[in-house]
C-alpha positions as CSV (number, residue, x, y, z in Angstrom):
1,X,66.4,-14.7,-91.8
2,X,68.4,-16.9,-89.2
3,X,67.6,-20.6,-90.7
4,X,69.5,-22.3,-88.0
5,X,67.3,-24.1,-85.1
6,X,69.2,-24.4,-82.0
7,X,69.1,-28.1,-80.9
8,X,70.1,-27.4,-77.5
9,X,66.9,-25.0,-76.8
10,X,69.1,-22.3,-75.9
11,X,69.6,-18.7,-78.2
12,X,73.5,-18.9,-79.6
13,X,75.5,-15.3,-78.8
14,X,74.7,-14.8,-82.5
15,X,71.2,-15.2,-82.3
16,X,70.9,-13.3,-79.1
17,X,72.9,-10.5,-80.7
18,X,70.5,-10.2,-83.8
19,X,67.4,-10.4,-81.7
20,X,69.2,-7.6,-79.0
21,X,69.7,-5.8,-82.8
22,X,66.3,-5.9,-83.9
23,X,65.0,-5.0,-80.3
24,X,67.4,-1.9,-80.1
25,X,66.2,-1.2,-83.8
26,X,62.2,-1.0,-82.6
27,X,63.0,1.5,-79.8
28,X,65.2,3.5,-81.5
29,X,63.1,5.9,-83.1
30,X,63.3,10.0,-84.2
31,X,62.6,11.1,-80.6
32,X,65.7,8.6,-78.7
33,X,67.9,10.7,-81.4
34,X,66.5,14.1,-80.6
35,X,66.0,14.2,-76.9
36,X,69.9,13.6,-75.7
37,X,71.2,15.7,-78.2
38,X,68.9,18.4,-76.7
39,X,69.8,17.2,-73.3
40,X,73.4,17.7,-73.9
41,X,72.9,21.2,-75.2
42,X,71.4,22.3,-72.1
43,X,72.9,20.0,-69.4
44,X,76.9,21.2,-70.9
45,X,79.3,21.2,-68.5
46,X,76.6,19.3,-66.7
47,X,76.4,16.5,-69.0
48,X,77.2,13.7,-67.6
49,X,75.2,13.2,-64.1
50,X,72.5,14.2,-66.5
51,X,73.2,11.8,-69.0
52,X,73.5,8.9,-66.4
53,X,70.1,10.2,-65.0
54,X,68.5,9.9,-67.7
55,X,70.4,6.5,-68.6
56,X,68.6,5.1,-65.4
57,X,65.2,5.5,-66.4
58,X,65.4,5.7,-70.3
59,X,67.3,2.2,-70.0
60,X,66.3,1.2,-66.9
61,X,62.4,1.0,-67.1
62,X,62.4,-0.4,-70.6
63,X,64.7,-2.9,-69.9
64,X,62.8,-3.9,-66.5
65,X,59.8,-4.3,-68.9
66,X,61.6,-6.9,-71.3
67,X,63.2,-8.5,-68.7
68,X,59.4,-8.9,-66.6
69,X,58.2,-10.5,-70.3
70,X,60.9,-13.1,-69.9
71,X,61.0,-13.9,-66.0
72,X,56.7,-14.3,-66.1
73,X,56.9,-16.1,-69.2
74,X,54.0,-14.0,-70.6
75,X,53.8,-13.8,-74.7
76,X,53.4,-9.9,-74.7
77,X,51.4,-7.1,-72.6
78,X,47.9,-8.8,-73.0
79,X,48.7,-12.0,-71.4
80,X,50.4,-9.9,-68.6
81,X,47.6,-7.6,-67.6
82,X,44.3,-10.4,-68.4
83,X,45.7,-11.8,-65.0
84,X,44.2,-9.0,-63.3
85,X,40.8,-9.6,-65.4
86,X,40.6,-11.3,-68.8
87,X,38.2,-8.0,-69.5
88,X,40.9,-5.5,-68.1
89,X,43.4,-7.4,-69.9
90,X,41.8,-7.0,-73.6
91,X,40.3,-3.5,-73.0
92,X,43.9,-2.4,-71.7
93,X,45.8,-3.9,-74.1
94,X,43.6,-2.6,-77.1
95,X,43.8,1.0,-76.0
96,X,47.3,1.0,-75.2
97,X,48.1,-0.4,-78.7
98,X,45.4,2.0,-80.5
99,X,47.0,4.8,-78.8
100,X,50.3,4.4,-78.8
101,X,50.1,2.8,-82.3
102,X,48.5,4.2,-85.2
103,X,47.1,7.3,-83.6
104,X,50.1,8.6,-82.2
105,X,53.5,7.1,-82.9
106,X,53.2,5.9,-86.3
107,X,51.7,9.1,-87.7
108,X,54.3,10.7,-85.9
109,X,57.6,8.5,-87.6
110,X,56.4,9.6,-90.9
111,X,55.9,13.2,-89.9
112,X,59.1,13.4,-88.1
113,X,61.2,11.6,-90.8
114,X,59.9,14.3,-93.4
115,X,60.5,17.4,-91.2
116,X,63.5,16.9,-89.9
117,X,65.3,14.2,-92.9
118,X,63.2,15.4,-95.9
119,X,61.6,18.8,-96.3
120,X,65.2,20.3,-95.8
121,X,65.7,19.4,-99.9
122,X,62.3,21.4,-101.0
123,X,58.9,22.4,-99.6
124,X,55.7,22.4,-101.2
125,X,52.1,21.9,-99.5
126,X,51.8,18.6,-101.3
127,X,55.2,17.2,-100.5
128,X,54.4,15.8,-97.1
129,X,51.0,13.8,-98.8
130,X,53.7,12.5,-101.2
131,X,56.0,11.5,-99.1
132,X,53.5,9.8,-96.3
133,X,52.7,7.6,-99.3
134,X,56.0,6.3,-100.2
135,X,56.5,5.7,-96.5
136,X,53.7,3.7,-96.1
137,X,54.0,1.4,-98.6
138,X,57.3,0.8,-97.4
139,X,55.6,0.0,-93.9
140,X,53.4,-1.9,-95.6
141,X,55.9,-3.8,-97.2
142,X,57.5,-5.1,-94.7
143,X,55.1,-5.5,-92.3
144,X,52.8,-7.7,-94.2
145,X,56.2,-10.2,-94.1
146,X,55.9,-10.1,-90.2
147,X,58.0,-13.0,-89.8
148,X,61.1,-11.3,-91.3
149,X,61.1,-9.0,-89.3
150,X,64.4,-10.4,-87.3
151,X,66.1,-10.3,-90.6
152,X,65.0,-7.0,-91.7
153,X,65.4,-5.0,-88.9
154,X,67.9,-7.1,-87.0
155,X,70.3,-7.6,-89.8
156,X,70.2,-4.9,-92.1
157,X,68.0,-1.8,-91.1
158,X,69.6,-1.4,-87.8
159,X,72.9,-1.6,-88.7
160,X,72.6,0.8,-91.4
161,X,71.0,3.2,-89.2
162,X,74.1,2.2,-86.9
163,X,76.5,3.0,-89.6
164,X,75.2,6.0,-90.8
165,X,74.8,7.5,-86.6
166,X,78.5,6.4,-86.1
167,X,79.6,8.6,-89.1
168,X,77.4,11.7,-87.4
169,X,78.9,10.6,-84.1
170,X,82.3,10.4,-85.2
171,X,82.5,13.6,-87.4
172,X,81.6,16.0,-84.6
173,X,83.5,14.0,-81.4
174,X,86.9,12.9,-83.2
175,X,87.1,16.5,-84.5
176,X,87.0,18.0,-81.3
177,X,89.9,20.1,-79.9
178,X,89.2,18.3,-76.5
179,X,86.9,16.4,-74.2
180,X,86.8,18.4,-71.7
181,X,83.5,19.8,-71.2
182,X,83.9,22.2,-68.0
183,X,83.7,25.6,-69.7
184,X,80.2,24.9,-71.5
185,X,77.4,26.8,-70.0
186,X,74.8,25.2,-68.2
187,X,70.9,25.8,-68.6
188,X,69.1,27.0,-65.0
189,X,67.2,24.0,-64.8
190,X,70.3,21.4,-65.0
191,X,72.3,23.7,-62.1
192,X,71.2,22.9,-59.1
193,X,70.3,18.9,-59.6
194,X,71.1,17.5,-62.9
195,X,70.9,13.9,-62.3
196,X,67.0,14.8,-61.0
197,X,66.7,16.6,-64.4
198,X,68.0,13.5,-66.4
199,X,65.8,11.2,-64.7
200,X,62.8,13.3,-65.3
201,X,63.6,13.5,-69.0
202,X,64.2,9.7,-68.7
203,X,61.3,8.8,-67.4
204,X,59.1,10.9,-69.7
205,X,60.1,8.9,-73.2
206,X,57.5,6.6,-71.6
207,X,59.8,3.3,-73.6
208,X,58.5,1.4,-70.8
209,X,55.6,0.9,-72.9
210,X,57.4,0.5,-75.9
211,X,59.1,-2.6,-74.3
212,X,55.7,-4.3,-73.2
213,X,54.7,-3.6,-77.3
214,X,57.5,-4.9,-78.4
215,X,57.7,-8.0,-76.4
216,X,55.5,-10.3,-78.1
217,X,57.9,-9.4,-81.1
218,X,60.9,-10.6,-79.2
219,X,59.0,-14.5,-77.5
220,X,58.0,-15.2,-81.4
221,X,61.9,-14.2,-82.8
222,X,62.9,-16.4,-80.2
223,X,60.5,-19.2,-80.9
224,X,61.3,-18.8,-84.4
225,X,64.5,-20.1,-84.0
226,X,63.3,-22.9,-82.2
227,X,64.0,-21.8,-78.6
228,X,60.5,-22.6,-76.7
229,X,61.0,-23.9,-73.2
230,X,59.9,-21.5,-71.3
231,X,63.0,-21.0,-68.9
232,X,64.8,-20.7,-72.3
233,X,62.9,-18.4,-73.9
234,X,62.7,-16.6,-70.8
235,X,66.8,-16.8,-70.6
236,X,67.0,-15.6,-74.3
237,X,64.7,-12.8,-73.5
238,X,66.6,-11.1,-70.9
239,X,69.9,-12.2,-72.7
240,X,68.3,-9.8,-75.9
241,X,66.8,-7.1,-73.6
242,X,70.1,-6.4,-72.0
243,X,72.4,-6.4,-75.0
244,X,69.6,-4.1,-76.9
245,X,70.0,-1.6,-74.1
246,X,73.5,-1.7,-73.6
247,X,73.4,-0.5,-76.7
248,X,71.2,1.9,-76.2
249,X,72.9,3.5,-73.0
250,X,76.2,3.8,-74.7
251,X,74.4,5.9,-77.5
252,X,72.6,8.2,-75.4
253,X,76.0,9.1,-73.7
254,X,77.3,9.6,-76.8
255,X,74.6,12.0,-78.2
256,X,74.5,13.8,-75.3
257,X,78.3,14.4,-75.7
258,X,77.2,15.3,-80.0
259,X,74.5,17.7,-78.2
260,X,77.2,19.5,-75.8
261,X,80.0,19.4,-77.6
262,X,78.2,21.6,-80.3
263,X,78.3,24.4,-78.3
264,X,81.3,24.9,-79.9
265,X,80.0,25.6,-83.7
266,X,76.2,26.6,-82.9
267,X,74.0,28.3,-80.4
268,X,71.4,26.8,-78.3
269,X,68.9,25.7,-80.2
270,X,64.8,25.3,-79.1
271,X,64.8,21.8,-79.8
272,X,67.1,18.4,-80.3
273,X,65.3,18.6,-83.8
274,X,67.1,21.7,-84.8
275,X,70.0,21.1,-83.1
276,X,70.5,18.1,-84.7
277,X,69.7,19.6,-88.4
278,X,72.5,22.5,-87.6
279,X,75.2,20.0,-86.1
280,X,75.3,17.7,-88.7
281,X,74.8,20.8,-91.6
282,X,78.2,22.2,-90.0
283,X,80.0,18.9,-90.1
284,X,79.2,17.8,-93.5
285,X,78.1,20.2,-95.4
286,X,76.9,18.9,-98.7
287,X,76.8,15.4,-97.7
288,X,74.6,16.7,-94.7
289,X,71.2,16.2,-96.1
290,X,71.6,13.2,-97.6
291,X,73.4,11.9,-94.3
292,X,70.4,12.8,-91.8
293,X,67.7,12.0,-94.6
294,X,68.7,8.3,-94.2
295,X,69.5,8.2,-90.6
296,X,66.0,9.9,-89.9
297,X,64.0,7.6,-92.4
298,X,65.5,4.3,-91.5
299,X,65.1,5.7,-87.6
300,X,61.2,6.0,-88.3
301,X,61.0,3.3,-90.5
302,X,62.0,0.4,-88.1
303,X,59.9,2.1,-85.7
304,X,57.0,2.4,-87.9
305,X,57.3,-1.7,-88.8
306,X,57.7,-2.6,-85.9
307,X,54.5,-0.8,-83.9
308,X,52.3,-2.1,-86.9
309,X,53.4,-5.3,-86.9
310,X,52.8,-5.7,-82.6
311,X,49.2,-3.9,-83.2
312,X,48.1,-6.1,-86.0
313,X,49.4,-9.2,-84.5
314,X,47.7,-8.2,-81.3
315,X,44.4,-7.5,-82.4
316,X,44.2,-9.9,-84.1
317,X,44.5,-12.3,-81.1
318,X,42.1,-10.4,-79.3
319,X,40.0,-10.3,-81.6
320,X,40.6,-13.5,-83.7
321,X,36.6,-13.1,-85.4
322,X,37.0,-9.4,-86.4
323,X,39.9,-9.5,-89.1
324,X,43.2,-11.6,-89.3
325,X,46.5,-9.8,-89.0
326,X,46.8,-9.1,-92.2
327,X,43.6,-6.9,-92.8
328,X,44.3,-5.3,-89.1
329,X,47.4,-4.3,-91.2
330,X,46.0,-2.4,-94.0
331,X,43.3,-1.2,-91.3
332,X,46.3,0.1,-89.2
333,X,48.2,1.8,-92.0
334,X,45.7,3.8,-93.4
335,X,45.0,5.3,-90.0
336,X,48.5,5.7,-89.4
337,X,48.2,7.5,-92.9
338,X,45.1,10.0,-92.7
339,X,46.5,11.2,-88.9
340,X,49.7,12.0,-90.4
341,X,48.5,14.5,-93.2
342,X,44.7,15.7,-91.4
343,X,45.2,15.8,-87.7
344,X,47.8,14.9,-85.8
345,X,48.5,18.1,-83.8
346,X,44.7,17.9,-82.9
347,X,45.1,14.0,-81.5
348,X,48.7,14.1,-80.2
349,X,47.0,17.0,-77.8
350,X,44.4,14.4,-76.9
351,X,46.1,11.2,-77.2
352,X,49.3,12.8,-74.4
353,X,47.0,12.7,-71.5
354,X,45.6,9.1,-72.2
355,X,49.0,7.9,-72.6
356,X,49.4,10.0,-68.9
357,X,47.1,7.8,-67.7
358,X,48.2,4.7,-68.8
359,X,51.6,5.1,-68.3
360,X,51.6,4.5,-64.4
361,X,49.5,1.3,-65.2
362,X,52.1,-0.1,-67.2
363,X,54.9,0.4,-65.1
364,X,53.4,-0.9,-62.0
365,X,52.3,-4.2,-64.5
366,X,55.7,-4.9,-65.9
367,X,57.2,-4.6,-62.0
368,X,54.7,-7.2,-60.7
369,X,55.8,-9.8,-63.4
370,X,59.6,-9.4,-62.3
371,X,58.0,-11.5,-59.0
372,X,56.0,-14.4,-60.5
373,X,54.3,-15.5,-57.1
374,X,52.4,-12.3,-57.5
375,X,51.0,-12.5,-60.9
376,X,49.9,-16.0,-59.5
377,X,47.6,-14.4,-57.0
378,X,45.3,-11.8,-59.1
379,X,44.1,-9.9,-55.6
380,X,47.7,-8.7,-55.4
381,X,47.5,-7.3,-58.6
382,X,44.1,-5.8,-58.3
383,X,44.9,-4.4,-55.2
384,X,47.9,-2.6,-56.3
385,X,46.5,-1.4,-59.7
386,X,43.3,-0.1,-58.4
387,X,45.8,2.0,-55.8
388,X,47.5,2.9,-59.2
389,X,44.5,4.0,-60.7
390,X,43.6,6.6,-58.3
391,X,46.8,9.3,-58.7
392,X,46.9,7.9,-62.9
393,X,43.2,10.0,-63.1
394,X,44.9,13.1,-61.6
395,X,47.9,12.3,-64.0
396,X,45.4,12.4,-66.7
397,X,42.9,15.6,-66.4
398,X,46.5,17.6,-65.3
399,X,47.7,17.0,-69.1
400,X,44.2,18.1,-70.7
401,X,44.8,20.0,-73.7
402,X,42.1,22.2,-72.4
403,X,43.9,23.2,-69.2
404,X,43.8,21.1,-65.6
405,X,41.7,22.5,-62.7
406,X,43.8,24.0,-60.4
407,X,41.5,23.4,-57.8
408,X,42.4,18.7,-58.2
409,X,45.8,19.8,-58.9
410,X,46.1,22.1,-55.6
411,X,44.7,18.8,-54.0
412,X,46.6,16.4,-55.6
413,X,50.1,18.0,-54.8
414,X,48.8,18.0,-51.3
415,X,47.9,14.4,-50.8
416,X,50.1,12.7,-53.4
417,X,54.1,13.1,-52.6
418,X,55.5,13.7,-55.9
419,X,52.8,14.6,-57.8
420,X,54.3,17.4,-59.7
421,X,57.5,15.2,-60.4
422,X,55.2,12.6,-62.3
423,X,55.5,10.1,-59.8
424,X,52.1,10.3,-57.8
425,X,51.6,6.7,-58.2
426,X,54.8,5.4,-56.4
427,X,52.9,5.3,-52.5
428,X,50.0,4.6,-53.5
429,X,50.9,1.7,-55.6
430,X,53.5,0.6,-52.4
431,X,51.0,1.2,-50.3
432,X,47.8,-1.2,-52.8
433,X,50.8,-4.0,-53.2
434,X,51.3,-4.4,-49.4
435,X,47.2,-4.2,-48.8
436,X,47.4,-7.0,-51.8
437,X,50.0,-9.1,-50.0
438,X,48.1,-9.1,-46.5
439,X,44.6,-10.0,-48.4
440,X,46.4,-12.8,-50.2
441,X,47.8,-14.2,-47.2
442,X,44.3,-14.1,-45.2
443,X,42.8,-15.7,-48.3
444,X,45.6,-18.4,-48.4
445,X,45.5,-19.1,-45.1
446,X,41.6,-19.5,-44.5
């Protein structure tokens, strides 16, 4: 753990650097490995508009939702939507977190590490119950130590993880015979407008929420070290978010190069998963499993601690008489557990149009906070939220596992520009913000 207080109130380059670190480390889970590396199979000789497409909204939203944490001075995602309503804020904030957390992600970073890091060695119908348990207690572990969690994932978990990516990275790029990525073919749907196709694929790793999760983990690291002015910690928020996704970007450039670049050794494969497994088996042959085991495990691990720590830490708060964090701990875990070996296919099908739904909502709440004066004034954000709300329920019943009803979807693409692009809210939340400003002003000036 970084023991040294800062007497001047401000985070050190160092400390800055760990917290970016441990930031980066949360995000970077399974899927921000898979999805580039896919990208760049498809995008080839189309790579890079696609790769900076999807930089600007893979990067760009999450980083918009740290830096809203630090510029309102909100503590995490429940402080920054109880300014609409103290109701809406909990509710919200509970959902998004129950969701998100232990019926969807966290499952999902245990299953994920095992099929793509683990079950290459052996398979046996018992193997993933076995395994979920010794990733668990490793979860567990370190998550019931919630203030180490700068050390653990800044200092040491992320930079292995680092390490062992840069060896990957390095062992298919260096060993190229050039970089010239012209002659790879591109897939129909990169052709005619890859930087649209990028941003698409951007947009839909949804790490804007991630980034209002994880922000309550980033005030408290930065209070830890004794940073808590709030112009300070706001300073040493935004200093943390943008290292973190520097990072980031320069990574998903790079495995978007891996992904195209592997055209050269193996065909297209259906998924980033399988690309990956075949890349890095053609590289490093016997070394290969052991190489991706760790790199996928520590990938899902960091993830994994982080999401239970930010649940149990938030419930806890908004629930302070139910059970302290450390019970919503063991509470969250074992959820996290039973989804991953009874039914996650059955809620991920379920739990992909709430997260529709909510989505929208927390974009259009982390771009309010980047303007204080508007979070000030709740009408403005009830106005443009309930705007939000409207094309967010469309959003929702069009993702049903059961099917949407093409008769709301025929009238949704009609009234709502964009709607079939995922961006249905945009004019109607414009249109609920400028509705918001006028009623403020009338209010203000009777």
């Amino acid at each position: 753990m970084i023991a040294l207080k800062n007497q001047h109130q401000t985070l050190s380059w160092r400390q800055s650097t760990v917290i970016g670190s441990m930031l980066f480390g949360l995000f970077f889970g399974a899927g921000n490995l898979i999805f580039p590396v896919q990208m760049g199979q498809e995008a080839g000789a189309n790579l890079w508009t696609a790769a900076l497409g999807f930089v600007v909204t893979a990067v760009g939203l999450p980083l918009l939702s740290v830096v809203a944490i630090g510029v309102s001075g909100s503590k995490g995602l429940n402080d920054m939507s109880e300014r609409v309503l103290p109701k809406y804020g909990h509710i919200f904030t509970a959902l998004l977190y129950f969701v998100l957390g232990p019926l969807l992600s966290i499952p999902r970073t245990a299953t994920v590490s095992y099929e793509i890091g683990f079950s290459q060695f052996t398979q046996h119908p018992l193997l993933l119950f076995a395994y979920s348990i010794f990733f668990f207690i490793c979860v567990a572990y370190f998550s019931l130590k919630p203030s180490g969690i700068m050390t653990w994932v800044g200092k040491w978990m992320n930079p292995v993880f680092l390490i062992f990516l840069a060896l990957i990275l390095a062992g298919v790029l260096l060993t190229a015979d050039s970089f010239s990525f012209t002659a790879f073919p591109v897939a129909p749907k990169y052709q005619e407008a890859p930087f649209l196709q990028g941003f698409l694929n951007g947009y839909n790793t949804m790490d804007v929420i991630a980034g209002l999760i994880f922000g309550i983990l980033v005030v408290r690291s930065i209070h830890q070290v004794g940073v808590t002015e709030d112009r300070d910690v706001a300073m040493g928020t935004i200093k943390s978010g943008a290292l973190s996704m520097g990072l980031m970007a320069v990574i998903y450039f790079l495995l978007t190069m891996l992904g195209a670049r592997s055209l050269e050794d193996i065909d297209l494969a259906q998924n980033g998963g399988e690309a990956l497994i075949q890349i890095v088996s053609t590289k490093f042959g016997v070394f290969a499993g052991i190489l991706l085991f760790v790199v996928m495990f520590v990938a899902c691990l960091k993830t994994a601690i982080g999401l239970i720590i930010s649940c149990a830490e938030t419930f806890a708060e908004i629930y302070p008489n139910l059970l302290n964090q450390e019970k919503w701990t063991y509470v969250f875990i074992g959820i996290s557990f039973v989804i991953a070996n009874a039914g996650l296919n059955a809620i991920l099908a379920w739990a992909v149009p709430f997260l529709a739904f909510m989505y929208p909502l927390s974009i259009v709440i982390a771009l309010l906070h980047l303007v204080p004066a508007w979070t000030k004034r709740p009408v403005i954000m009830r106005w443009t939220l309930g705007f939000t709300l409207v094309p967010a329920c469309f959003d929702l019943q069009h993702a049903l596992p059961t099917g949407s009803i093409a008769a709301l979807d025929h009238f949704a693409g009609a009234v709502f520009p964009f709607y079939n692009y995922g961006f249905a809210w945009v004019l109607p939340a414009i249109l609920g913000l400028l509705i918001g400003l006028v009623h403020s002003y009338v209010i203000r000036k009777d």
